[in-house]
C-alpha positions as CSV (number, residue, x, y, z in Angstrom):
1,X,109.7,116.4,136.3
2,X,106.8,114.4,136.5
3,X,106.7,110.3,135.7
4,X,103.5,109.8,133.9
5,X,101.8,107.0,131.9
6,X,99.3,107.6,129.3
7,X,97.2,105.1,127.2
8,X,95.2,105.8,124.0
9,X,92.3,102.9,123.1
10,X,90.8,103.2,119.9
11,X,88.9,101.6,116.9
12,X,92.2,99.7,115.8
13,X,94.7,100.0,118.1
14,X,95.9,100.3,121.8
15,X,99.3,102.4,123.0
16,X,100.9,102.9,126.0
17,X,104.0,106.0,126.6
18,X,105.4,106.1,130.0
19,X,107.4,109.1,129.5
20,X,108.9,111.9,132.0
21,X,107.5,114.9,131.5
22,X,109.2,118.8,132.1
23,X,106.7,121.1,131.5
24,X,109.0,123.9,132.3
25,X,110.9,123.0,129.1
26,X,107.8,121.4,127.2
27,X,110.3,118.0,126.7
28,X,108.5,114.7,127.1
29,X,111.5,112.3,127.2
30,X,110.2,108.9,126.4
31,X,110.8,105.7,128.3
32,X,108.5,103.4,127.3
33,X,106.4,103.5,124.0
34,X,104.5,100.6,122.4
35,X,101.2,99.7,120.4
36,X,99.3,96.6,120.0
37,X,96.4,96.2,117.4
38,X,93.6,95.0,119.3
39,X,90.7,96.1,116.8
40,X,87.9,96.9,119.8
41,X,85.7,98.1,117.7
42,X,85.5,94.9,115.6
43,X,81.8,95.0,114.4
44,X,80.6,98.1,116.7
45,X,79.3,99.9,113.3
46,X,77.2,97.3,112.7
47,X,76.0,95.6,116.2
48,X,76.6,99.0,118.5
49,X,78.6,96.5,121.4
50,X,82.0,95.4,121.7
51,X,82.8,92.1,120.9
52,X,83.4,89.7,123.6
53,X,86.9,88.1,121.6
54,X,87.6,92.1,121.3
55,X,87.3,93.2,124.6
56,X,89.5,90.7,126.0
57,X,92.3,91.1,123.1
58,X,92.2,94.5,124.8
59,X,92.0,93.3,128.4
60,X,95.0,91.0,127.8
61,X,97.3,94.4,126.0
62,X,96.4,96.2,129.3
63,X,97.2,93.7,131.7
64,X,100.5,93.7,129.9
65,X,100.6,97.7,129.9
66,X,99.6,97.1,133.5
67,X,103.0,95.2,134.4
68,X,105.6,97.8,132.0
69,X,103.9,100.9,134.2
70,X,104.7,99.4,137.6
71,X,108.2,98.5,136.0
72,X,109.0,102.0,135.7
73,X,106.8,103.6,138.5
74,X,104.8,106.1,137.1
75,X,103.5,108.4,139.5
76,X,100.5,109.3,137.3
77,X,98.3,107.4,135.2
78,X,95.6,108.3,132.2
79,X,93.8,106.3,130.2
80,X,91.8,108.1,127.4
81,X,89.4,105.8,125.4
82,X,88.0,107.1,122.1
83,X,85.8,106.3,119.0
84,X,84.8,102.5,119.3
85,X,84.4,102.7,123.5
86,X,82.1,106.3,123.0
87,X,79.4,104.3,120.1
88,X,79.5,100.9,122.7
89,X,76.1,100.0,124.2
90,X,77.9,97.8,126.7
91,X,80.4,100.3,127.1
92,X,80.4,99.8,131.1
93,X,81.8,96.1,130.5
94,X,84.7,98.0,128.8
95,X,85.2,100.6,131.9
96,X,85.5,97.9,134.9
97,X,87.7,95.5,133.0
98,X,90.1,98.7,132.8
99,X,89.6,99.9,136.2
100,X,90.0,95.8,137.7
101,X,93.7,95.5,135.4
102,X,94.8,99.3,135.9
103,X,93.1,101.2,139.1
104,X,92.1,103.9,136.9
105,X,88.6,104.2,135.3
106,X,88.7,105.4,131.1
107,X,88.1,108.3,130.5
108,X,85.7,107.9,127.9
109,X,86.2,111.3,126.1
110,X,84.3,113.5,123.2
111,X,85.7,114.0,119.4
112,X,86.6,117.7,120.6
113,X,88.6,116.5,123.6
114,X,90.1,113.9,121.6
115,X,90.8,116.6,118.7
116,X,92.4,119.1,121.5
117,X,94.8,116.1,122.8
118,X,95.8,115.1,119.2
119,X,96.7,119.1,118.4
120,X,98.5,119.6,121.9
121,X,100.7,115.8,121.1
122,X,100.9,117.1,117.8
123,X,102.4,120.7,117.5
124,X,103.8,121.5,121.4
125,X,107.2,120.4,120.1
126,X,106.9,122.3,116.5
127,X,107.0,125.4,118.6
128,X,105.2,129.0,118.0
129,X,103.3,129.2,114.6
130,X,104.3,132.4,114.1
131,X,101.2,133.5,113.1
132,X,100.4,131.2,110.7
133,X,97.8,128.2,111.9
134,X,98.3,124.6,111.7
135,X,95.5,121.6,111.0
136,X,95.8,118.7,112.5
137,X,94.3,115.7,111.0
138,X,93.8,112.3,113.2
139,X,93.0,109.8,110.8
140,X,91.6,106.8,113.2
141,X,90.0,103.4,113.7
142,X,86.5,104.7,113.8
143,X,87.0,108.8,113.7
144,X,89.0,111.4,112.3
145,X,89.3,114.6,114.1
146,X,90.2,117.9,112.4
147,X,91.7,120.5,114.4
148,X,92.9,124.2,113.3
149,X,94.9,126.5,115.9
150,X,97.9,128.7,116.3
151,X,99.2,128.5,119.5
152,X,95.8,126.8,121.1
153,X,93.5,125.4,119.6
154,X,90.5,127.5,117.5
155,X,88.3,125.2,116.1
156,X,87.9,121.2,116.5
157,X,85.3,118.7,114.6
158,X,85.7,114.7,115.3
159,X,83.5,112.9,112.2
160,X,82.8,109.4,112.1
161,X,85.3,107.8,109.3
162,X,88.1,105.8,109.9
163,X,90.0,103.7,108.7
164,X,88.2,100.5,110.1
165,X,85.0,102.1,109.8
166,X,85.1,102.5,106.6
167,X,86.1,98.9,105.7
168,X,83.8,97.1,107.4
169,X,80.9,99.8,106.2
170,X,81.8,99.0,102.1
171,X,84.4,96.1,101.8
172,X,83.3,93.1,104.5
173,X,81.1,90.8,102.5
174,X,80.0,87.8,103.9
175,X,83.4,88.0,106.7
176,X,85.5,88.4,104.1
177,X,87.3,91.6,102.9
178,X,87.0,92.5,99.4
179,X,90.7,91.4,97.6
180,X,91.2,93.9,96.1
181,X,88.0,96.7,96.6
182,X,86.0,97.0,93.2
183,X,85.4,100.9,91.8
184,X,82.0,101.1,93.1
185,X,83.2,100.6,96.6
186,X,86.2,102.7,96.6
187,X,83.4,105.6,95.0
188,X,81.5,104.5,98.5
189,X,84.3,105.3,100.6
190,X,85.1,108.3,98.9
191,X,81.2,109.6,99.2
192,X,81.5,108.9,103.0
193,X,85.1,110.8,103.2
194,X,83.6,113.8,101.3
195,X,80.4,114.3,103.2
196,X,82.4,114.1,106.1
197,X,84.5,116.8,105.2
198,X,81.5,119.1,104.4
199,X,80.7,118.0,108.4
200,X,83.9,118.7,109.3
201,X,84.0,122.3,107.0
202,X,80.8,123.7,109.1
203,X,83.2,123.5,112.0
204,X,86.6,124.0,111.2
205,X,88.3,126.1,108.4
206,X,89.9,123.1,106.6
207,X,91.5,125.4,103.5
208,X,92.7,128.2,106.1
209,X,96.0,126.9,108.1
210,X,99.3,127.0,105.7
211,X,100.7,123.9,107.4
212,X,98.7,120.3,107.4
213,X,100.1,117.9,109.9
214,X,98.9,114.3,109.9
215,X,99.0,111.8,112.6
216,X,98.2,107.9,113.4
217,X,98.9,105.2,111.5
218,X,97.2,105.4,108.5
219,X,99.6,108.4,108.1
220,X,102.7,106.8,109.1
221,X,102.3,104.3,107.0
222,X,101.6,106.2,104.2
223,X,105.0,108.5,105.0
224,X,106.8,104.9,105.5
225,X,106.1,103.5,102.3
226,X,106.9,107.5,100.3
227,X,110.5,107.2,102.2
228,X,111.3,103.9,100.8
229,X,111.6,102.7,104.0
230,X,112.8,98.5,104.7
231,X,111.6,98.9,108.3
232,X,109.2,101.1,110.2
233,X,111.9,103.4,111.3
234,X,109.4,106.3,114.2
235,X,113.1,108.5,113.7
236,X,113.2,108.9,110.0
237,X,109.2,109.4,109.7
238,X,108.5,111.8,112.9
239,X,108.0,115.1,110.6
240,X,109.0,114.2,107.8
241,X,107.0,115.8,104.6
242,X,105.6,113.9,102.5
243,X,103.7,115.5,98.6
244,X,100.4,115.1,97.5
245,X,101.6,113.2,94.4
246,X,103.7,110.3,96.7
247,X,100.2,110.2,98.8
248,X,98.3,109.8,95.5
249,X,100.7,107.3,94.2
250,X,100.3,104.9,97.4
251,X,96.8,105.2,97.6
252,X,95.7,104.1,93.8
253,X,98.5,101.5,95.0
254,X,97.2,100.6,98.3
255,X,93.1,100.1,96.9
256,X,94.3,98.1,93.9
257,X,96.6,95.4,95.9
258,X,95.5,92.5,97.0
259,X,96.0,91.0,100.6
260,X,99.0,89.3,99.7
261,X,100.5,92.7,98.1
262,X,99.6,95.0,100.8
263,X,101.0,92.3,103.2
264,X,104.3,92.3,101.2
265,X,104.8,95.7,101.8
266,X,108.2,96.0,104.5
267,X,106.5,98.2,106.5
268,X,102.9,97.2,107.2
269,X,101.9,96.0,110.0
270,X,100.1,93.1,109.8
271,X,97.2,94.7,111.4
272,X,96.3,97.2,109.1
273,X,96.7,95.3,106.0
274,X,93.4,95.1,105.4
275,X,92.8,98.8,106.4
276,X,95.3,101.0,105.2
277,X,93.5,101.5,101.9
278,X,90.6,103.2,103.0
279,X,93.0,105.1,105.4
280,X,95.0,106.1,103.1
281,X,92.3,107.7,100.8
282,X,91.1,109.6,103.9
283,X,94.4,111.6,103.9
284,X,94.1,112.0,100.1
285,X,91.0,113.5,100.2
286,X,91.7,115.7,103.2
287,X,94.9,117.1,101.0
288,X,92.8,117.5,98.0
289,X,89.7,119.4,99.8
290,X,92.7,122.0,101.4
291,X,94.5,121.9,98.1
292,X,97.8,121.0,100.5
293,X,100.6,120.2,98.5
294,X,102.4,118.2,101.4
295,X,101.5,116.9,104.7
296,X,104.0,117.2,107.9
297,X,103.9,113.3,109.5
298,X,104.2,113.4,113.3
299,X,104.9,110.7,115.1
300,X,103.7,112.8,118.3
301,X,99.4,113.0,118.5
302,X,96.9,112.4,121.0
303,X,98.9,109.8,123.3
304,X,101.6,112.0,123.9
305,X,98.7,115.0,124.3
306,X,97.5,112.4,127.0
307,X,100.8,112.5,129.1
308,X,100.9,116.2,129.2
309,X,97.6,116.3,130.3
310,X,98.2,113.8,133.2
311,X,101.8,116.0,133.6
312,X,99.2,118.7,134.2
313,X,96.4,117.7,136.2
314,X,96.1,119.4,139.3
């Protein structure tokens, strides 16, 4: 058994597990799990640097993180950072504030490690395929990575939309975020999503696995708000399966609330209010290019594909 602490920095949010890991039995028994959204890549679409007010919303998470992984004495610690920190021109900023709070430098990865992480979080604990494939889909902050194996993975792609991405690209006017989207921007998004996906197609064979599985929390949210739930319950959403008509349902839903609707919802987290629609298409129009007719939601992706890769190291 092995004490390790991961942490996953993105576009929109930052997570910490400190978990012990038994790589004999492939369990990762969690002891501490949390999230905070920081949005670091507030603007980096449109400016190429991290904010200032970003970065230290993200310094201030990990100095907390900091205090939780010397509570329970991990004996390993990773830090992967991802879409928003890889685009950064002042990305070195970004790496010694993490190294001063946490003694470890970022590990400022590519879409295909991020992709291979995701997959290995995603599917360890859903055991052999059996010969039948699975595709992971990562729907994130700035990226979403597409990855299609069996038992390992076969073929990874990491494309540049996201659920923040996308936003500020067609729905910020003037600091303000369109309440609620008009057609022609939600036709905007969409154009973006699909020529993504015909990215993502040269790469990876989307319409090949039988089983979609869809992480982060565009995804979780969806699957939240399908189960009826009162309360973001991680238990009653980690694989549960959710149809393409629920997801179709939420997301004409989701793109024609206002603020004050989507913020009314029980289960949205104030952070992602203003994002979730555009998220939310993302995963409708990765069902609809596969022709899935339901999506297994994990609550398991790239963070917990983190701690088995510091389990791991050497």
């Amino acid at each position: 058994m092995t004490r390790v602490a991961a942490v996953d920095c993105g576009t929109n949010s930052i997570r910490l597990l400190v978990a012990d890991a038994h790589p004999e039995t492939g369990e990762l028994v969690d002891l501490d799990r949390r999230m905070k959204i920081v949005r670091l890549g507030q603007g980096v679409d449109r400016t190429g640097r991290l904010a200032p007010e970003a970065l230290e919303r993200t310094f201030a998470a990990c100095r907390e993180y900091a205090a939780a992984i010397k509570e329970h004495g991990a004996e390993r610690v990773r830090f992967v950072a991802t879409s928003a920190s890889r685009d950064a021109e002042n990305r070195d900023e970004f790496v010694g504030g993490i190294l001063d709070i946490l003694g470890v430098e970022p590990e400022v990865i590519t879409g295909d490690q991020e992709a291979a992480y995701s997959f290995t979080g995603a599917t360890k604990e859903l055991g052999p395929s059996d010969g039948d494939s699975y595709l992971v889909v990562d729907i994130g902050g700035g990226s979403t990575e597409f990855v299609v194996g069996d038992d390992q993975v076969r073929a990874a792609r990491s494309v540049d939309i996201g659920c923040v991405r996308l936003t500020e690209r067609h729905l910020v006017r003037d600091g303000a975020v369109s309440d609620p989207p008009t057609e022609p921007e939600i036709a905007a998004i969409r154009a973006d999503i699909e020529a993504a996906l015909d990215q993502a197609e040269q790469t990876v064979p989307l319409r090949e696995a039988r089983t979609l599985v869809g992480l982060a929390g565009s995804v979780t949210t969806v699957a939240a708000i399908a189960l009826g739930l009162t309360e973001y319950d991680s238990a009653a959403i980690h694989h549960s399966v959710i149809r393409y008509d629920q997801v179709q349902e939420i997301t004409t839903r989701l793109l024609h609330a206002t603020h004050a609707q989507r913020a009314a919802i029980p289960v949205m987290h104030p952070g992602r209010v203003d994002v979730i629609g555009a998220g939310a298409l993302v995963l409708l129009a990765i069902m609809e290019r596969t022709g899935a007719q339901e999506v297994v939601v994990s609550e398991h992706d790239i963070l917990d594909g983190i701690a088995w890769a510091a389990a791991t190291a050497g």
